[in-house]
ROLUM-601646 format. One record per residue: residue in one letter; residue number from 1; x, y, z of N, C-alpha, C, CB in turn. Coordinates in pm, 1 decimal. Glycine has a CB too. Layout:
// residues N
<r: A, k: NUM, n_px: X, n_py: Y, n_pz: Z, ca_px: X, ca_py: Y, ca_pz: Z, c_px: X, c_py: Y, c_pz: Z, cb_px: X, cb_py: Y, cb_pz: Z>
...
This chain:
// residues 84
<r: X, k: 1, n_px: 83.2, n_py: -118.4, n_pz: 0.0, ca_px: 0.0, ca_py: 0.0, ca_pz: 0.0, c_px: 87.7, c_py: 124.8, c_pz: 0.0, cb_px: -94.7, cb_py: -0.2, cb_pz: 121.1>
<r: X, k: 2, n_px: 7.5, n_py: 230.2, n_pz: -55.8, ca_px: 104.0, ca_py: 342.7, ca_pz: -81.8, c_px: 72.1, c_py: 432.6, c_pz: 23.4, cb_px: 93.3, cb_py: 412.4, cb_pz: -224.9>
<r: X, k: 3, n_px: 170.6, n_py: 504.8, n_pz: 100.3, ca_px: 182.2, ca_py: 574.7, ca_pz: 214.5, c_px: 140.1, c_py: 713.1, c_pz: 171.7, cb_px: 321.0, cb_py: 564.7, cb_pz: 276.0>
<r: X, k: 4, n_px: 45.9, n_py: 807.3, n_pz: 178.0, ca_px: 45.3, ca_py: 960.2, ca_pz: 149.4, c_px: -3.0, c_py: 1056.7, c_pz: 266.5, cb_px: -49.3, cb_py: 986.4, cb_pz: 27.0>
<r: X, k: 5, n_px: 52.1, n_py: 1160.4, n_pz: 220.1, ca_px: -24.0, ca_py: 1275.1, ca_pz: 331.3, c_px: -56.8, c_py: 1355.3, c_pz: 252.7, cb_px: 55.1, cb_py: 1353.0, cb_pz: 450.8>
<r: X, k: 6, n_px: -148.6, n_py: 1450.7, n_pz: 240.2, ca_px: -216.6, ca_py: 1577.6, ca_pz: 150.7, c_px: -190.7, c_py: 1709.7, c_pz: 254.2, cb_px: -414.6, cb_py: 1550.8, cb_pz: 115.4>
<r: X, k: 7, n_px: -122.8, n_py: 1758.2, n_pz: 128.6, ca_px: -71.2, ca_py: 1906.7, ca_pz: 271.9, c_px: -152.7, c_py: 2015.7, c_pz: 206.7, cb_px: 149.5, cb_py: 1980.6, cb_pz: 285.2>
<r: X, k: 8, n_px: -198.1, n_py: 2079.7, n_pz: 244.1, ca_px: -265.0, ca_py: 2210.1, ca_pz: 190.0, c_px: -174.8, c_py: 2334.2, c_pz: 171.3, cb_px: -376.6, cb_py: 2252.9, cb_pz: 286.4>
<r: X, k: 9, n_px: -175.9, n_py: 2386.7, n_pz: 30.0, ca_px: -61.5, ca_py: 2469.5, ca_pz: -81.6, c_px: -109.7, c_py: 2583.3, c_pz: -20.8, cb_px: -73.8, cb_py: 2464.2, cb_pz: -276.9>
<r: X, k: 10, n_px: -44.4, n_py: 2616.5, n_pz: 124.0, ca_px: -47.1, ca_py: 2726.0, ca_pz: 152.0, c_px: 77.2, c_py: 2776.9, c_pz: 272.4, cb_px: -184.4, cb_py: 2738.5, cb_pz: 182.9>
<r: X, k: 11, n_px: 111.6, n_py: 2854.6, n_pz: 192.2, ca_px: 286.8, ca_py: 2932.5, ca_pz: 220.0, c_px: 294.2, c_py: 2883.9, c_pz: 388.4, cb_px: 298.0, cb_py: 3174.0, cb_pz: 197.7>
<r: X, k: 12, n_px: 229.6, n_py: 2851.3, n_pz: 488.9, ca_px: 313.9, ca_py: 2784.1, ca_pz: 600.0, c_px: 348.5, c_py: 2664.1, c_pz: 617.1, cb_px: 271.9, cb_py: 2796.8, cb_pz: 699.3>
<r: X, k: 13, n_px: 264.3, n_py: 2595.6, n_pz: 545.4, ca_px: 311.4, ca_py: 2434.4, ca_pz: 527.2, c_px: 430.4, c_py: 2376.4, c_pz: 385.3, cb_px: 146.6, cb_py: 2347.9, cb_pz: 497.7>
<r: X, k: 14, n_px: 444.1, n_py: 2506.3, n_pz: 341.3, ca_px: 537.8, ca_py: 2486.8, ca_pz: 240.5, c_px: 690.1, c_py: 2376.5, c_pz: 288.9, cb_px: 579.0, cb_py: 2651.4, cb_pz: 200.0>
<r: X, k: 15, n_px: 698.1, n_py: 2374.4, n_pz: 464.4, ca_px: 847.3, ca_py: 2329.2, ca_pz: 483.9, c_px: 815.9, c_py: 2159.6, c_pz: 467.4, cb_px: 925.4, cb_py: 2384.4, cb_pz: 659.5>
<r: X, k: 16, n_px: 691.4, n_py: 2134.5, n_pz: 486.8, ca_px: 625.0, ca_py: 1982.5, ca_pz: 474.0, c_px: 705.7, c_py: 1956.9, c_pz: 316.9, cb_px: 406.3, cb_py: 1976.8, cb_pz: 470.4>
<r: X, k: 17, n_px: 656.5, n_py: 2056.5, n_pz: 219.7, ca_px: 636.8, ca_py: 2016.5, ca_pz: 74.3, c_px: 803.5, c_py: 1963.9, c_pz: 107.3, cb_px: 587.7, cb_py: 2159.7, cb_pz: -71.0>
<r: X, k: 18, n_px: 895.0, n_py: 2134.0, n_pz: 108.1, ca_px: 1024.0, ca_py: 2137.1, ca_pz: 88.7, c_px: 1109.5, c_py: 1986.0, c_pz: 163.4, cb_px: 1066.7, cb_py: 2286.4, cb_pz: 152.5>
<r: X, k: 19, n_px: 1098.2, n_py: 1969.8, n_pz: 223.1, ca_px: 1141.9, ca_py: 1861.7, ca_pz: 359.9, c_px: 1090.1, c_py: 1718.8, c_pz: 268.9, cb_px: 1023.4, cb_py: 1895.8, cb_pz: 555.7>
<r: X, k: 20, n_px: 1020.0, n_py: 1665.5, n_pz: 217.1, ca_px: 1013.0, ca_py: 1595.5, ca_pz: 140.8, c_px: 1045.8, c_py: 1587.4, c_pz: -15.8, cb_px: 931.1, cb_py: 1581.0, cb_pz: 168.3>
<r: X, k: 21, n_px: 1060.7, n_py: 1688.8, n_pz: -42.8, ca_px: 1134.5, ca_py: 1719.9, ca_pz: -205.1, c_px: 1309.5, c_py: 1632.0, c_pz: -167.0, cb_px: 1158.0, cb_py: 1967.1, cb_pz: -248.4>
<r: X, k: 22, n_px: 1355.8, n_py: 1766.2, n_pz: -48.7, ca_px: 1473.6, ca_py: 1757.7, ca_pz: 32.2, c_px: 1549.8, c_py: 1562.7, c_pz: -2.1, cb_px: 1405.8, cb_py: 1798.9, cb_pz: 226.7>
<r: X, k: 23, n_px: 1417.6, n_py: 1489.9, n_pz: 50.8, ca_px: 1437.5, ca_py: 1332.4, ca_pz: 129.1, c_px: 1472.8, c_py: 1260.1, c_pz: 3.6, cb_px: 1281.6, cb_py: 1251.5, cb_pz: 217.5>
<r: X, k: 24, n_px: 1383.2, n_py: 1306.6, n_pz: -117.0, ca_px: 1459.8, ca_py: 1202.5, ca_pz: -220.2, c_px: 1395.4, c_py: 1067.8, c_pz: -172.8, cb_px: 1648.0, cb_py: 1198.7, cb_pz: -205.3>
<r: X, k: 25, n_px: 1347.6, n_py: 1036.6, n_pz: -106.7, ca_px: 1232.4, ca_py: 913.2, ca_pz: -116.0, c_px: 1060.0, c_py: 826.6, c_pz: -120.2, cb_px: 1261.8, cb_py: 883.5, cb_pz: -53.3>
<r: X, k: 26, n_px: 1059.7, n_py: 1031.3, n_pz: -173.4, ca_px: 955.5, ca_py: 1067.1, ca_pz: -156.2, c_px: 908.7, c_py: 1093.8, c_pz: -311.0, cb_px: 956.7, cb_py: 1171.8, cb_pz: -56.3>
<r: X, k: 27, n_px: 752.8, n_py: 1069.9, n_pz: -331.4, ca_px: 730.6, ca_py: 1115.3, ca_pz: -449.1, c_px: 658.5, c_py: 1269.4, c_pz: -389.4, cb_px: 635.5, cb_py: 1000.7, cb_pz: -547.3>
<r: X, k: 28, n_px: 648.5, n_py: 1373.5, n_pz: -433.9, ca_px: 587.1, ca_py: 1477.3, ca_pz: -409.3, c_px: 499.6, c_py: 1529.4, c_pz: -573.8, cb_px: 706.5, cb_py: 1579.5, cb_pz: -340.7>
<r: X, k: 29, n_px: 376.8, n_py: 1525.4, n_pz: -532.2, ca_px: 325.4, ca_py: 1581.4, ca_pz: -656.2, c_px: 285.7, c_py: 1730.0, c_pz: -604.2, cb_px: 193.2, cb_py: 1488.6, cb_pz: -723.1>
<r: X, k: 30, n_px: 273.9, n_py: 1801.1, n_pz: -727.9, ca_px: 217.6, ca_py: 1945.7, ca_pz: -759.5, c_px: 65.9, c_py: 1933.0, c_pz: -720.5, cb_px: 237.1, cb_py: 1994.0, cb_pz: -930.7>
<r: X, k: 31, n_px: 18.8, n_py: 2100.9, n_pz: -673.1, ca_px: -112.7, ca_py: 2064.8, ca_pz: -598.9, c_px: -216.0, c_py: 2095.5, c_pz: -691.5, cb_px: -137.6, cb_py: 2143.3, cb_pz: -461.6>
<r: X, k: 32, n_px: -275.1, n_py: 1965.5, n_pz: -664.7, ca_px: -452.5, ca_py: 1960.1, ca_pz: -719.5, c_px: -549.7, c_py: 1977.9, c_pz: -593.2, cb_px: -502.4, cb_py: 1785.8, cb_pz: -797.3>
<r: X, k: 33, n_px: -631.6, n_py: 2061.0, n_pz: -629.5, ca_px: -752.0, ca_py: 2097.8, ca_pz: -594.1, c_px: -691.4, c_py: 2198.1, c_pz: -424.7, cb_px: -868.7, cb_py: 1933.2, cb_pz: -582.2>
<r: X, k: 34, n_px: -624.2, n_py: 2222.5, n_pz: -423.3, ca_px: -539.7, ca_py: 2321.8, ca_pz: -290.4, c_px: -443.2, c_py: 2178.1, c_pz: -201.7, cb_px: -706.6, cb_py: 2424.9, cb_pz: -136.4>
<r: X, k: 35, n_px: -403.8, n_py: 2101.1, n_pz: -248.1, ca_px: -330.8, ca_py: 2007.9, ca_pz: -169.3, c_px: -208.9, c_py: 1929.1, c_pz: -249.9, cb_px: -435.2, cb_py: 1907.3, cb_pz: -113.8>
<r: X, k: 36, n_px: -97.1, n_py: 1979.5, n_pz: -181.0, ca_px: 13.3, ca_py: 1868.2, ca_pz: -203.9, c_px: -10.8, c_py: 1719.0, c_pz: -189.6, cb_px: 118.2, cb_py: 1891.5, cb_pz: -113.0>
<r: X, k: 37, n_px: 51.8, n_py: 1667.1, n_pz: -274.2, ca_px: 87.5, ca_py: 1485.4, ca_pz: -239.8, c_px: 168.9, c_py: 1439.1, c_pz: -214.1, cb_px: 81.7, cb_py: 1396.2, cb_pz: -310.8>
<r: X, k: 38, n_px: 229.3, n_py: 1414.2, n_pz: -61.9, ca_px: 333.7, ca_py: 1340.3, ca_pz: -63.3, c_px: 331.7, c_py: 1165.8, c_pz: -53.6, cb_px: 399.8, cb_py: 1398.4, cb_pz: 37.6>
<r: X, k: 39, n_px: 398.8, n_py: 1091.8, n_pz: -153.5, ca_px: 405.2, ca_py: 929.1, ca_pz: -95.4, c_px: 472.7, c_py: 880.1, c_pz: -103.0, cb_px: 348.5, cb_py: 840.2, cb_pz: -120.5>
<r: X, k: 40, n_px: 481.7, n_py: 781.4, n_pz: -60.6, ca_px: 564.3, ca_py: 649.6, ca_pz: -19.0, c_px: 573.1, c_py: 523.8, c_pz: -9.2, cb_px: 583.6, cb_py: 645.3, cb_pz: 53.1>
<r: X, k: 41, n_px: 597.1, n_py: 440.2, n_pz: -53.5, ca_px: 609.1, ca_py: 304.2, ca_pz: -69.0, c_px: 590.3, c_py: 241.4, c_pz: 73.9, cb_px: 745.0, cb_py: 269.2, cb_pz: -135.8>
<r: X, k: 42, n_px: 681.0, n_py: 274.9, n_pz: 165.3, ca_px: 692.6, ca_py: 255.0, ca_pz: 298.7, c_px: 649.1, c_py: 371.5, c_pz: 384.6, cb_px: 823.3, cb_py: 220.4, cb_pz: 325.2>
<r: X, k: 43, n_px: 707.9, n_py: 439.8, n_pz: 483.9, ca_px: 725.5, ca_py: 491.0, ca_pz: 542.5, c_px: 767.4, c_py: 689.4, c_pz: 513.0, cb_px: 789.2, cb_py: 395.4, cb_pz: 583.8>
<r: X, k: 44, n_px: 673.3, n_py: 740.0, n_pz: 549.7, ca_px: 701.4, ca_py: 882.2, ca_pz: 553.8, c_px: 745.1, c_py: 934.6, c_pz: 723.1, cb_px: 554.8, cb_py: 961.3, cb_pz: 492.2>
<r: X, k: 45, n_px: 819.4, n_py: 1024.1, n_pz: 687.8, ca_px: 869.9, ca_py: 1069.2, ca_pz: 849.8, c_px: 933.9, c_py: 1175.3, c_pz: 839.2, cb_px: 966.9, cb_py: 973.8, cb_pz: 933.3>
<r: X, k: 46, n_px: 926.8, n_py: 1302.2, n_pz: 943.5, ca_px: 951.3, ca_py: 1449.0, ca_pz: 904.3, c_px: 997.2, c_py: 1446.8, c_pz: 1061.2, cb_px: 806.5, cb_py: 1566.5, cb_pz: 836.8>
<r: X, k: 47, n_px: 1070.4, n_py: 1561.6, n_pz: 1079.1, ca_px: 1117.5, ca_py: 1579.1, ca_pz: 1235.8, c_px: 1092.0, c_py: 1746.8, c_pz: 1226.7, cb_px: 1312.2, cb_py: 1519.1, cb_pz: 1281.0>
<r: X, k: 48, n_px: 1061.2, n_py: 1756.7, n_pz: 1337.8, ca_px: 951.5, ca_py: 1903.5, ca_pz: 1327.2, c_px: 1093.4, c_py: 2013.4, c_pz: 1352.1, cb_px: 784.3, cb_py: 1920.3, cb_pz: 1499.4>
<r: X, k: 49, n_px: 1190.3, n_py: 2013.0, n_pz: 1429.3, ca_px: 1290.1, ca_py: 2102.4, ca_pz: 1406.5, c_px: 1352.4, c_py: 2118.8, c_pz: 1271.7, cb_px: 1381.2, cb_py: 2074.2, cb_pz: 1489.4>
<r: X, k: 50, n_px: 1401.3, n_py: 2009.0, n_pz: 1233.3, ca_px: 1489.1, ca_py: 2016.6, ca_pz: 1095.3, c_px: 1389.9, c_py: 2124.4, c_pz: 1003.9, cb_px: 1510.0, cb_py: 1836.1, cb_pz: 1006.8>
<r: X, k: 51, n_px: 1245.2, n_py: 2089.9, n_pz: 973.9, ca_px: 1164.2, ca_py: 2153.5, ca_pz: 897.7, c_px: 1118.3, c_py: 2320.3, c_pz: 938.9, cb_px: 1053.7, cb_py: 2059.6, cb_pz: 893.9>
<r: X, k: 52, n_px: 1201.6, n_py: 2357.2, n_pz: 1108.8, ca_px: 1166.4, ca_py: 2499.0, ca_pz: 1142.7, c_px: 1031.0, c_py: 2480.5, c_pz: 1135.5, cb_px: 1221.9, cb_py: 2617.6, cb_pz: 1050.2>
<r: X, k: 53, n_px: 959.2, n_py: 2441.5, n_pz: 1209.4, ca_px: 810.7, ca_py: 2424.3, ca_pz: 1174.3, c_px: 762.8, c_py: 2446.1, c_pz: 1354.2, cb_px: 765.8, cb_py: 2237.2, cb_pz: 1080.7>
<r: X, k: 54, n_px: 697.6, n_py: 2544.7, n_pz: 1406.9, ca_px: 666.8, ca_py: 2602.6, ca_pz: 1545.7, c_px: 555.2, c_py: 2494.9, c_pz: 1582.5, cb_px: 610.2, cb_py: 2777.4, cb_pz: 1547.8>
<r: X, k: 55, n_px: 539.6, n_py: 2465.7, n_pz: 1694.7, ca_px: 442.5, ca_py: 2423.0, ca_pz: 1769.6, c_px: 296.3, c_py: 2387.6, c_pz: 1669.3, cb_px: 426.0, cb_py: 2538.5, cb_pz: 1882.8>
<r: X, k: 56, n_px: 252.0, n_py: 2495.8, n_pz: 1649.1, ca_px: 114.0, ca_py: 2491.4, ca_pz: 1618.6, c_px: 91.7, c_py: 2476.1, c_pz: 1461.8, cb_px: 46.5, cb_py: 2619.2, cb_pz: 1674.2>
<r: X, k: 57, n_px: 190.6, n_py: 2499.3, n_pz: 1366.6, ca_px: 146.5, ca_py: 2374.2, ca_pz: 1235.5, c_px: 232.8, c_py: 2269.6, c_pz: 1299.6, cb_px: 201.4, cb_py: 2409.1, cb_pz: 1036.6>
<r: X, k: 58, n_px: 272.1, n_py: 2207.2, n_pz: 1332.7, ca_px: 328.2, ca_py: 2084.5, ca_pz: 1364.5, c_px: 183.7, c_py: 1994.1, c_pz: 1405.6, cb_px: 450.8, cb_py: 2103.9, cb_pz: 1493.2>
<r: X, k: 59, n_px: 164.2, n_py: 2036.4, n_pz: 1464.6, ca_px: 7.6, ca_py: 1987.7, ca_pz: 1557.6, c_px: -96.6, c_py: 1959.2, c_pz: 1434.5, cb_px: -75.4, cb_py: 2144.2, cb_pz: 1680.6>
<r: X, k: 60, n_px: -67.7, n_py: 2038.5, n_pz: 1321.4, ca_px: -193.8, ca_py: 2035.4, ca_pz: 1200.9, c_px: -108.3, c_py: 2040.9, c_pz: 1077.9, cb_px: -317.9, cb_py: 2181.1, cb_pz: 1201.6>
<r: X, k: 61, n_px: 19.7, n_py: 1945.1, n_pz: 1105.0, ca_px: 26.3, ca_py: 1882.5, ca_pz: 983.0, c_px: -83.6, c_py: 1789.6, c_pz: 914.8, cb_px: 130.5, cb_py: 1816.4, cb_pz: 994.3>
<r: X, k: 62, n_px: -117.3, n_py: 1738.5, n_pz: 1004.9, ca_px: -236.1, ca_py: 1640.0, ca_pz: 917.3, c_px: -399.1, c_py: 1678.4, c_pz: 832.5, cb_px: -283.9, cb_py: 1538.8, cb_pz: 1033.4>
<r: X, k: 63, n_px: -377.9, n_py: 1805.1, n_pz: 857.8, ca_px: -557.4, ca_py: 1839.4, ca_pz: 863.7, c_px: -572.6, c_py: 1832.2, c_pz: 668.2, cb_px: -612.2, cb_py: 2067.8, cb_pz: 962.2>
<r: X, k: 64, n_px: -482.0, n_py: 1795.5, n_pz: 604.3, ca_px: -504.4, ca_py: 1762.3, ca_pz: 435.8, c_px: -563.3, c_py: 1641.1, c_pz: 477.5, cb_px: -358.1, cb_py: 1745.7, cb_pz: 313.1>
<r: X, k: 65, n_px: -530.6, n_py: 1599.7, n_pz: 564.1, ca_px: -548.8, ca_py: 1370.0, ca_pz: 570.0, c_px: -442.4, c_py: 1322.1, c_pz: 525.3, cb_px: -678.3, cb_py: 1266.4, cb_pz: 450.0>
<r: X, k: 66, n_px: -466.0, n_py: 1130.6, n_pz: 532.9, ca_px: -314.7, ca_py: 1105.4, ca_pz: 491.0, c_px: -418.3, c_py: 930.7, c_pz: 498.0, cb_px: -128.9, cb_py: 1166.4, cb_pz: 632.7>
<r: X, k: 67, n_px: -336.0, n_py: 870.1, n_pz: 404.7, ca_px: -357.3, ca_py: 750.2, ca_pz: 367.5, c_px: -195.5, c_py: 618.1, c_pz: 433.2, cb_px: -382.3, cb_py: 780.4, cb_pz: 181.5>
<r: X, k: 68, n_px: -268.3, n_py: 595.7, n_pz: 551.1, ca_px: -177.7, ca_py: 488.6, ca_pz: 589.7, c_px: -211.2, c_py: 497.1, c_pz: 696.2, cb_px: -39.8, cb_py: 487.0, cb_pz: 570.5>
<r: X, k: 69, n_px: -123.6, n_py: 452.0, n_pz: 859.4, ca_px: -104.0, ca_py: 441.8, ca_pz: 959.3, c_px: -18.5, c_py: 526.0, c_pz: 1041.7, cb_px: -85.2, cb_py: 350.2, cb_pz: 956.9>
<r: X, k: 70, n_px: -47.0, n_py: 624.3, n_pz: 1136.2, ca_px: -3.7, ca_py: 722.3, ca_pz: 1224.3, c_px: 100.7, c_py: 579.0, c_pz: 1327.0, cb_px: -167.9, cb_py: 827.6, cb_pz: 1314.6>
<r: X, k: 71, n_px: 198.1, n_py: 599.8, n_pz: 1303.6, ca_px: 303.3, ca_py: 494.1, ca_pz: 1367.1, c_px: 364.9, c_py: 581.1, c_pz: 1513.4, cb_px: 452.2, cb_py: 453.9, cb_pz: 1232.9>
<r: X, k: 72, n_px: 418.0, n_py: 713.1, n_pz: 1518.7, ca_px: 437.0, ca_py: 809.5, ca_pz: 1583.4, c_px: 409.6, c_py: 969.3, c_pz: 1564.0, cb_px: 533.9, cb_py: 785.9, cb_pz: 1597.6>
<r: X, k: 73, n_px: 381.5, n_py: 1009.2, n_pz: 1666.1, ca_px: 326.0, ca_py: 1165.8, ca_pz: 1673.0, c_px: 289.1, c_py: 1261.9, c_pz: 1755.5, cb_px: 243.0, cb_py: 1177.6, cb_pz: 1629.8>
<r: X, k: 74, n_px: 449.4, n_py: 1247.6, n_pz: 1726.9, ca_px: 499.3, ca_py: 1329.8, ca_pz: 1893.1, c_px: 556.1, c_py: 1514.8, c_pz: 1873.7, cb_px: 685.5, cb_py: 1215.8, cb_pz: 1971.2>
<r: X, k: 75, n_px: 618.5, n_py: 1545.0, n_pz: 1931.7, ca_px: 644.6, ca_py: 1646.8, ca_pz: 2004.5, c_px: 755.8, c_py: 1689.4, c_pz: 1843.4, cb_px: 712.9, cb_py: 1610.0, cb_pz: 2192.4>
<r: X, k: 76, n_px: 860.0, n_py: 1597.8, n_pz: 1839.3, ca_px: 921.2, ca_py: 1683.0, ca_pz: 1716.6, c_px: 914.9, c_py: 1574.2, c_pz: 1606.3, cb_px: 1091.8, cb_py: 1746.3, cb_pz: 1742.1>
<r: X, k: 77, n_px: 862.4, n_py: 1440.0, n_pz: 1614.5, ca_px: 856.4, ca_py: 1367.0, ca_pz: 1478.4, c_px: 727.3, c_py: 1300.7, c_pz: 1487.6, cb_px: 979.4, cb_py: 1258.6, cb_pz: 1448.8>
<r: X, k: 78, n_px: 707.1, n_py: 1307.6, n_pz: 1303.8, ca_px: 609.5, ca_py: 1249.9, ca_pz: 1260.9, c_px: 643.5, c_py: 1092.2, c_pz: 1150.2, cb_px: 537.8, cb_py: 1373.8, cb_pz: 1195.2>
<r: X, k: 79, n_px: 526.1, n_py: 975.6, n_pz: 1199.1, ca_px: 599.4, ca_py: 856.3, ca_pz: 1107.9, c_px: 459.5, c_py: 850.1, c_pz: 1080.8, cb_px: 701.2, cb_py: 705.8, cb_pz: 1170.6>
<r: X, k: 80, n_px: 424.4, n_py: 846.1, n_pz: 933.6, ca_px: 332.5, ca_py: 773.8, ca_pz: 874.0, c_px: 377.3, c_py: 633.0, c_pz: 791.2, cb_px: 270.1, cb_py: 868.7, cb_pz: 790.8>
<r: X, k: 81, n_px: 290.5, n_py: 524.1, n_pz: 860.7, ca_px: 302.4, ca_py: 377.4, ca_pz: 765.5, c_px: 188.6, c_py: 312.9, c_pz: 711.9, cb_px: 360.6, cb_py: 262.2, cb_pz: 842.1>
<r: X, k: 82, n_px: 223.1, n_py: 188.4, n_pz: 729.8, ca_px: 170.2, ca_py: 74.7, ca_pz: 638.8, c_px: 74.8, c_py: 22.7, c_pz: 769.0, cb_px: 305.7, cb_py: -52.4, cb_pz: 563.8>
<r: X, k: 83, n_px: -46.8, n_py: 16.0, n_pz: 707.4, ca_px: -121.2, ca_py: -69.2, ca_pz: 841.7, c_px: -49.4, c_py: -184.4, c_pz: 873.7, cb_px: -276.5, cb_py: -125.3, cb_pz: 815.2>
<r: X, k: 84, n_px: -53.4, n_py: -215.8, n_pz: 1000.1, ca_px: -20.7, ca_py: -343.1, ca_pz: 989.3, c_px: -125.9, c_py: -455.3, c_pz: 1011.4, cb_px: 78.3, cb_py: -357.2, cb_pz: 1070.6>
């Protein structure tokens, strides 16, 4: 199953887009309908410092949705997977 999150194309969540362009294991598509696509074969995972990303979008990275399993989602990292 394919791992995604939908980020919404708007200039504060841009470090989500960038931070996965960055990873190179990521597919990132261009946004349809106001939302980025990021996916993954396996495993997506972002660490909320590296991305400079404050408290409160960190908390609402998810509000695009995301197709897989919330594995961790904590304080500075995020792991989206594979159900198990």
């Amino acid at each position: 199953m394919t791992v995604m999150i939908f980020v919404p194309d708007i200039p504060e969540f841009a470090p989500l887009v960038y931070g996965a362009q960055r990873a190179g294991d990521y597919r990132v598509h261009a946004p349809l309908k106001g939302y980025w696509r990021i996916e993954a074969n396996q495993e997506i995972s972002f660490n909320r410092k590296e991305l400079g990303l404050g408290p409160a979008l960190w908390n609402s990275a998810l509000t695009g949705g995301f197709n897989g399993q919330i594995i961790e989602y904590g304080r500075d990292i995020l792991r989206i997977g594979n159900p198990t």
